[in-house]
N, C-alpha and C positions, 0 to 999 in steps of 0.2 A: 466399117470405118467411121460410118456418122453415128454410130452408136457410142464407141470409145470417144469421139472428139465433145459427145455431149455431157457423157460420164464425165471425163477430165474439164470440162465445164463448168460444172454442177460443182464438182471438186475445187475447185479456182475459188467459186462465185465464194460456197462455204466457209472456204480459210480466208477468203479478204474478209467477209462479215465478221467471221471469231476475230481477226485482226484489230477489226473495227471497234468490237467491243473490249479487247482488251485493253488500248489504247483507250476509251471511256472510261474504263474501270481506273487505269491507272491516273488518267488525267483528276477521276473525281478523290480520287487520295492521296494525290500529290495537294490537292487543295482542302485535306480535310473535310471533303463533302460526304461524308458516311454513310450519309442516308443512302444519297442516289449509290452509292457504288454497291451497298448491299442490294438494291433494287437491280442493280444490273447483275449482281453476279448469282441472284435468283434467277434469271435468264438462262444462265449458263445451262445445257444437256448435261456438262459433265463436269464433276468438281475435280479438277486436279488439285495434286498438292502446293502446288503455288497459289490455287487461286481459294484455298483454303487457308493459307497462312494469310491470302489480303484479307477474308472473311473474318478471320478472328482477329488482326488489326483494328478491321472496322468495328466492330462489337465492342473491343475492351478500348478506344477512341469515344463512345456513347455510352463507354462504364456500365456496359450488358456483360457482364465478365462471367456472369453463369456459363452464359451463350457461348461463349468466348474460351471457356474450358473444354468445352461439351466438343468445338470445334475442335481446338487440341487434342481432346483425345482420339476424335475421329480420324487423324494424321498418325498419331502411335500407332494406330488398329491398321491404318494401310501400309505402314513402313515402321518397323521397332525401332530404326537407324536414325531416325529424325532428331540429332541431338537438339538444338533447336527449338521444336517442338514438349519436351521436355520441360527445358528452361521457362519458358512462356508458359508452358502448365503450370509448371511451380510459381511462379509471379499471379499467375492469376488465383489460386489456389491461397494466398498470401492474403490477395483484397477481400477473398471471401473469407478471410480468418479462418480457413480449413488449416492450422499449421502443419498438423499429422502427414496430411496429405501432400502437403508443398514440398517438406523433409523428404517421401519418398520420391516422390520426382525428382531433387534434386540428387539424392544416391543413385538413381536408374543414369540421371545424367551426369555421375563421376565412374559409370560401371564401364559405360560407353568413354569418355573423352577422364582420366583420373587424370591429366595434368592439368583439367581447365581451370585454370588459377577464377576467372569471373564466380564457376559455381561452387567451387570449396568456399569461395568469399560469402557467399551468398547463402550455403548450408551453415558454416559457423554463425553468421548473424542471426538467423534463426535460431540457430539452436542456445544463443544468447537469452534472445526474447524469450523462447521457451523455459530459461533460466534451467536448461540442463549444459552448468556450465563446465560439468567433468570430461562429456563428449567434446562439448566447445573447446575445452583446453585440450584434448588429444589432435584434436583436428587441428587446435593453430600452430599446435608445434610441430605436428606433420608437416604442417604448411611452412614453418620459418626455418624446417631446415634445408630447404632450399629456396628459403625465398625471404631478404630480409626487411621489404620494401616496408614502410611506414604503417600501410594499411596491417601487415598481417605480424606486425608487430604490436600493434594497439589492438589487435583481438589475441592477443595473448596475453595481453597484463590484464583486458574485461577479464577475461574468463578466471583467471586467478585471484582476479576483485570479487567475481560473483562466488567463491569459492571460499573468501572470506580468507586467503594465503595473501596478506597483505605486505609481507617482507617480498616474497619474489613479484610482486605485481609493482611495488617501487623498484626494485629492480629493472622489470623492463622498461617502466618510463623513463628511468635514467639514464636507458640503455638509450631510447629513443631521443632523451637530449642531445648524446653525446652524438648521436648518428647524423640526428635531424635537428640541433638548435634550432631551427625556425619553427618547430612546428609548436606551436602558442598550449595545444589542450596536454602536452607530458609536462609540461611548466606549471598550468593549472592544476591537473591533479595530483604531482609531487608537490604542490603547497597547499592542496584541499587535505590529502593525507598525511605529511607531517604536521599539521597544524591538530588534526585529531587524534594523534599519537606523543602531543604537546610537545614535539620538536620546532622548535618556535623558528631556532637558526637556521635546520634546514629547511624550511620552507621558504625564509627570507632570500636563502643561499641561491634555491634553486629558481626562483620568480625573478631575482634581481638579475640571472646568466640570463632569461631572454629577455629583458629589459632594458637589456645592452643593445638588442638588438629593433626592439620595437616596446617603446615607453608607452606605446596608447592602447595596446590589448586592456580592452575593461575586464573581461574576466581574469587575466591575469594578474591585472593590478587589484581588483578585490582582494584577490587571495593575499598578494602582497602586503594591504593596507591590512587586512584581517591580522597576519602573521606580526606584522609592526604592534598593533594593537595586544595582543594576546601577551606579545613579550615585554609588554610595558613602557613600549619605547612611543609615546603618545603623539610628542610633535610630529615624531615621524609618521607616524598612523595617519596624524591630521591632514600633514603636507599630501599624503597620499590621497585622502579621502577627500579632501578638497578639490584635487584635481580630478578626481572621478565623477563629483558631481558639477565641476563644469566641463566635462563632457556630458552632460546630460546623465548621470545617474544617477536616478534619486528612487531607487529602491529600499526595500526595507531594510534589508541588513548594511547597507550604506551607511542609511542615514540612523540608525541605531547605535553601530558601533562608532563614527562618527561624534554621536554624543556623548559614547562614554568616552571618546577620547577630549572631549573638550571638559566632561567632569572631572575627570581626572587630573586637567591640567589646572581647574579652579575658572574654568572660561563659561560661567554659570547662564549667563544669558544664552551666548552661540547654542550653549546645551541643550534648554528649554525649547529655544527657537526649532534645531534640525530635530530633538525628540518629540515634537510637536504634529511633525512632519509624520515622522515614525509612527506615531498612534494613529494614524490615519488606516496605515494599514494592517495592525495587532494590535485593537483598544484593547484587550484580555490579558495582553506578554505581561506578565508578570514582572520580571525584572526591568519592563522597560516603564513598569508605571515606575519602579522603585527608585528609579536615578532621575526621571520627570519629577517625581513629587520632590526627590531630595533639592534638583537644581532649582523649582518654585520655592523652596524655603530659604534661598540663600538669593532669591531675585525678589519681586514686585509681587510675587503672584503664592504669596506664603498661605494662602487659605486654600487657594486650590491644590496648592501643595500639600496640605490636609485631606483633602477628598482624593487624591491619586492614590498617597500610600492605605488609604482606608480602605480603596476597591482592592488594589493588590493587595491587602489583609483577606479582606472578603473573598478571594479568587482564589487565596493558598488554602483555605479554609474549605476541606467539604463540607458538604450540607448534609442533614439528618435524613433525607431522604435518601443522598448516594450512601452514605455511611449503611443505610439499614437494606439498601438493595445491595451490598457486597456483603455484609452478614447474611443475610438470607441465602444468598451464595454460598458462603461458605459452609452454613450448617450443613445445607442438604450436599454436599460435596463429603462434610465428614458423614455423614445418613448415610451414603452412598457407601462409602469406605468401610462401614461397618465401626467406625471410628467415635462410639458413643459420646464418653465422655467428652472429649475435644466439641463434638452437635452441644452436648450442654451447657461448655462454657461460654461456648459461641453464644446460643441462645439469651446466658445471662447478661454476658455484657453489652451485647447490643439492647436489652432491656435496662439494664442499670447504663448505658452511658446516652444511649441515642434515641429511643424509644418508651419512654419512662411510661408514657401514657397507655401503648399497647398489652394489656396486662395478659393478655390470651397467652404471651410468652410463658407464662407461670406453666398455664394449663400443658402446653406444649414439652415443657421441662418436664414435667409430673409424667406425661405421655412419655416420653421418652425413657424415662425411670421405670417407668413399670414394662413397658412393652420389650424395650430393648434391652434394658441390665436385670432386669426379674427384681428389683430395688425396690420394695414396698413401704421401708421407711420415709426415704427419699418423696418415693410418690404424694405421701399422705402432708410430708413439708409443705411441699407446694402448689397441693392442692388447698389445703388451709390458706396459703400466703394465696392463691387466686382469689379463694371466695370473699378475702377481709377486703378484697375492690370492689366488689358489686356494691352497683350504685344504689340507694335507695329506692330514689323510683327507676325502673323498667328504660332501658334505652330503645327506643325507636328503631324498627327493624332497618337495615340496610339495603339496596340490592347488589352493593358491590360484592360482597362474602369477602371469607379467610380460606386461603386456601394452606394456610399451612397444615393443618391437624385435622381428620376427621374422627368421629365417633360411630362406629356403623360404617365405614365407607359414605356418611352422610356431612355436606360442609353445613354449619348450622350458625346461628346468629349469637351474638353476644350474650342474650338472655339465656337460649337454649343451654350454651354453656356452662353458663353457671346452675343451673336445672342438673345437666349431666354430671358438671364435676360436683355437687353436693351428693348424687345418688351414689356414683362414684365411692368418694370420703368416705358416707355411711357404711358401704356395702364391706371397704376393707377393713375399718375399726370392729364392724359387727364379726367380722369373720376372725381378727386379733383378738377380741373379747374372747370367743370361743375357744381357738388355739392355747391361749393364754391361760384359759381355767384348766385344760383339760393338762398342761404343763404344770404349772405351780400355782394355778389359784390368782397371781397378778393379776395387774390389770394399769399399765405404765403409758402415762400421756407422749404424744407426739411433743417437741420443744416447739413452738412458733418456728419459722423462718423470718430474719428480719432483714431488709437493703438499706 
């Protein structure tokens, strides 16, 4: 008998202790104390799954979200029914950009609960960002036919946006006006996409319906003021744009289109002043030097007005550099292709318009003639036209090289080349000489090549 009463003792004593610390554990996570509560619940004999889902709480609370996975799945392995468990894998799965991983937990937990409206939310958003938006669009129209709520109506027009079905993705936001007027983002982007489809009306149509309702949404007034703007309706743009930047918006397309709205209307200074503004943040925008310089020449500031459209000259204009890095591109693209001829004309005209001084181009053409189209006339053209470059005296070696051409599998320096393509020249004329006698005795000059 005092054996049993010291057993059931010992048995008391144990469950008030576990008591003790569970109320610890809980007290330190109701206060966000993580540390200590992981310290306590290292204590514990034995992890149940309650006090493993505190553990992973705590972990992904100190953004240890490995740790935090690792614990989730140690809750799958003791129960597969943990929907829950799941969920929280897939979220943590998310922070570690594992997406692969997060999608199938978040299937394992529609396999288990397939009404849970949370995790179908939660798999299409994903499968968004993933930009697999064919799945996405299966999934949200699974989802909106029985379900019309706002959210899984805007993941059906992404997904037919990210699909590039731009008629049925205005559809649904219309659909979403008609259902939801208030919601400000189907307002915005039925005027961000008819304004890019240059439905200028409906854009103003569909901005102005919830503007009836709320006149101070800034995104939706952008789009508004943009669509006034584009339609050439200026004061109205302005009156728009105006009030956008006394609410505090003075971003760049604000205050850009803003100026064209005040050049438009002959309000040359306002223009100068807010494109001013504008260059602050795209000194490069091309178009936006080109109405800055114009509004300086009809205000105070007519020389700077010179220097604006000069840079936007300067900006529209590539440079000989990028010109002959996209030639270069292109030959070995048509090389590639087997596409010779197209390689040689490439070759020339980036020699005749952008390059004039690279004469190795000659050599390269000649290479190409012989190598690639068995062209021996051709070749002897322009190799003649190469050697009539070589400079008198000897150019000073390089250590950058050319990598365009080699001779030998060898890349070789300026001098060399012309060494090469003279031995070259000689080697095919001596060999034409020969042919030629053993034919009829001729003996007919190559014509120059001239640029």
């Amino acid at each position: 008998m005092k054996r049993i009463i010291l057993i059931l003792s010992l048995l008391l004593a144990v469950s008030g202790l576990s008591a003790q610390q569970n109320d610890a554990i809980a007290k330190a996570m109701d206060s966000y104390d993580y540390e200590t509560a992981l310290t306590l619940i290292a204590r514990q004999h034995k992890s149940s799954i309650p006090l493993l889902y505190q553990k992973s709480k705590a972990l992904r609370g100190l953004s240890l979200n490995a740790e935090a996975l690792a614990t989730y799945q140690e809750i799958i392995s003791a129960d597969s029914t943990q929907l829950r468990a799941y969920i929280e894998a897939a979220d943590c799965c998310r922070s570690l950009a594992k997406s692969k991983q997060a999608l199938q937990y978040y299937r394992q937990a529609l396999s288990l609960s397939p009404g849970n409206k949370y995790v179908r939310i939660q798999q299409i958003r994903l499968l968004l960002a993933l930009q697999d938006y064919r799945e996405a669009l299966g999934e949200s129209s699974l989802l909106t036919e029985t379900d019309s709520s706002l959210i899984a109506l805007h993941l059906q027009a992404q997904s037919f946006e990210g699909m590039q079905e731009l008629l049925p993705a205005m559809g649904c936001y219309y659909n979403i006006q008609a259902k939801y007027p208030s919601d400000y983002l189907a307002a915005a982007k039925l005027g961000a996409m008819n304004i890019a489809a240059g439905e200028y009306g409906e854009a103003i149509a569909a901005t102005e319906k919830y503007r009836a309702l709320d006149s101070t949404n800034i995104v939706v007034n952008q789009q508004n003021a943009l669509a006034y703007c584009m339609n050439k309706e200026y004061p109205k743009a302005i009156q728009r744009y105006k009030a956008l930047t006394n609410q505090g918006d003075s971003t760049f397309y604000t205050c850009y289109y803003l100026g064209v709205s005040y050049y438009a209307t002959q309000q040359f200074y306002e223009a100068h002043d807010i494109l001013e503004v504008a260059l602050r943040y795209d000194p490069q925008k091309v178009d936006l030097l080109y109405y800055l310089g114009r509004a300086c020449s009809k205000t105070s500031w007519k020389k700077q007005g010179v220097e604006y459209l000069q840079k936007a000259i300067d900006l529209s204009i590539p440079t000989d550099s990028t010109m002959n890095r996209l030639y270069n591109g292109m030959a070995d693209c048509y090389k590639m292709a087997q596409m010779y001829k197209e390689q040689i004309a490439t070759l020339r005209e980036r020699y005749e318009k952008y390059d004039k001084q690279n004469h190795r181009l000659l050599y390269s053409i000649a290479f190409v003639y012989y190598y690639s189209l068995q062209d021996k006339k051709n070749t002897e053209r322009y190799l003649e036209a190469f050697l009539k470059t070589r400079p008198k005296e000897p150019a000073p070696k390089s250590d950058k090289g050319n990598n365009e051409e080699a001779l030998g599998g060898l890349v070789l320096d300026e001098s060399n080349y012309y060494n090469a393509a003279e031995k070259w020249l000689k080697d095919l004329q001596n060999k034409k000489k020969v042919d030629e006698f053993f034919q009829n005795g001729t003996q007919p000059s190559s014509p120059p090549i001239s640029f």
